[in-house]
C-alpha positions as CSV (number, residue, x, y, z in Angstrom):
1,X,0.0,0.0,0.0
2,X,0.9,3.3,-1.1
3,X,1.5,6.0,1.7
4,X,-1.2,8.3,0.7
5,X,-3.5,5.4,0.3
6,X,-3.1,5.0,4.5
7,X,-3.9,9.1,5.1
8,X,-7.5,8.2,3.9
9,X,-8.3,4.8,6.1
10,X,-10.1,4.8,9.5
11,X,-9.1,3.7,13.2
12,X,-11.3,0.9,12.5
13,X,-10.3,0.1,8.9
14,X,-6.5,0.4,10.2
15,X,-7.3,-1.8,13.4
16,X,-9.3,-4.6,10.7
17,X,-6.5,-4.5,8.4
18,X,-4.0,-5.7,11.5
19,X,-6.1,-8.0,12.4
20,X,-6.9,-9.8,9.4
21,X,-3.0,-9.8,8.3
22,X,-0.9,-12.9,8.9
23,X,2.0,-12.2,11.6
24,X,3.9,-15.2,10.0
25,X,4.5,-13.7,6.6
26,X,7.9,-12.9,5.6
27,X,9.0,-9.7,4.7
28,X,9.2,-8.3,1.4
29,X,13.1,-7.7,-0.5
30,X,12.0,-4.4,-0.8
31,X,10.5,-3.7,2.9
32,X,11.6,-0.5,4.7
33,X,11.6,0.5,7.8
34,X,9.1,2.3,9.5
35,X,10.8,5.2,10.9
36,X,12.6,5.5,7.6
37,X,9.2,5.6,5.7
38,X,8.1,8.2,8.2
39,X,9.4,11.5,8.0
40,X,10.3,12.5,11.6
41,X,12.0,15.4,10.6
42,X,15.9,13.9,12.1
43,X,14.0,13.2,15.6
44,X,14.2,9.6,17.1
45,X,10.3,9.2,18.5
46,X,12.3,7.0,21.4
47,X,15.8,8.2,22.5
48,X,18.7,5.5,22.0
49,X,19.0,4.7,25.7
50,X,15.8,3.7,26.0
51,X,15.6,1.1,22.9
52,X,19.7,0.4,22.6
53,X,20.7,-1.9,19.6
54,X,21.2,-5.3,20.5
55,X,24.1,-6.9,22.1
56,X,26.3,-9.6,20.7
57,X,25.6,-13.1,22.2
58,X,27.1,-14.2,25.4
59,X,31.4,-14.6,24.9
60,X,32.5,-17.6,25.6
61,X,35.0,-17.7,29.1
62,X,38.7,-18.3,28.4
63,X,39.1,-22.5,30.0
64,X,41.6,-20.5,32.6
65,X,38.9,-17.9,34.0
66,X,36.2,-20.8,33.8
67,X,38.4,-22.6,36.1
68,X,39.2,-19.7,38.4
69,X,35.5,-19.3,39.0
70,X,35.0,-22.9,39.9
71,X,38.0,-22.6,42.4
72,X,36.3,-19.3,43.6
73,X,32.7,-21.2,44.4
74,X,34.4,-24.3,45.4
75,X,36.5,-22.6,48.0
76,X,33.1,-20.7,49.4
77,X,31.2,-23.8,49.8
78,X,34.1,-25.9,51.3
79,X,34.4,-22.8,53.6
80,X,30.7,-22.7,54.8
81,X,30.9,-26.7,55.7
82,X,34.3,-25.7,57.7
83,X,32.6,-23.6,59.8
84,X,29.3,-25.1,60.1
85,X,31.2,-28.3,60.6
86,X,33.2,-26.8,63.6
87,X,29.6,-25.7,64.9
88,X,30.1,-21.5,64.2
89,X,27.4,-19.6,62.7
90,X,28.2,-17.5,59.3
91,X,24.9,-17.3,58.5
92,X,24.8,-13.2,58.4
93,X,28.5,-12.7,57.1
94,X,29.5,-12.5,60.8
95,X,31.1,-15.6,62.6
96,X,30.0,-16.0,65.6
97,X,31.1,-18.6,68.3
């Protein structure tokens, strides 16, 4: 559909047309985007910080740091059994005898 052809349609005739399309289609080669199809002038209607672009996916951990962090955790829980094991409390960060 042409641009003009949208200034003349309805609320309801827009809301219809949404409805009845199918949200499975593929996009066309030619598709553009809206806010490039919409003239807005060199303003973003939502600022950058609010919609950022998307981030690469998750990096994979160097085997070495992978390994530090299991250290890390294993030494924390061996250290909690320690002292429960002794009969001291650590439940609040504070030992207590």
């Amino acid at each position: 559909m042409a641009g003009e052809a949208l200034e003349h349609l309805s609320d309801d005739e827009l809301c219809a047309l949404a409805l009845a399309a199918d949200p499975d289609a593929a996009l066309d080669v030619d598709a553009v985007c809206l806010w490039d199809w919409i003239d807005t002038g060199g303003i973003h209607p939502l600022p950058e910080w609010y919609m950022p672009a998307p981030l690469p996916g998750p990096r994979r951990l160097a085997g070495w740091r992978r390994r530090l962090i299991r250290v890390n955790v294993g030494l924390i829980i061996v250290s909690f059994v320690t002292i429960n094991a002794f009969g001291l409390c650590n439940t609040y960060g504070q030992l207590h005898f």
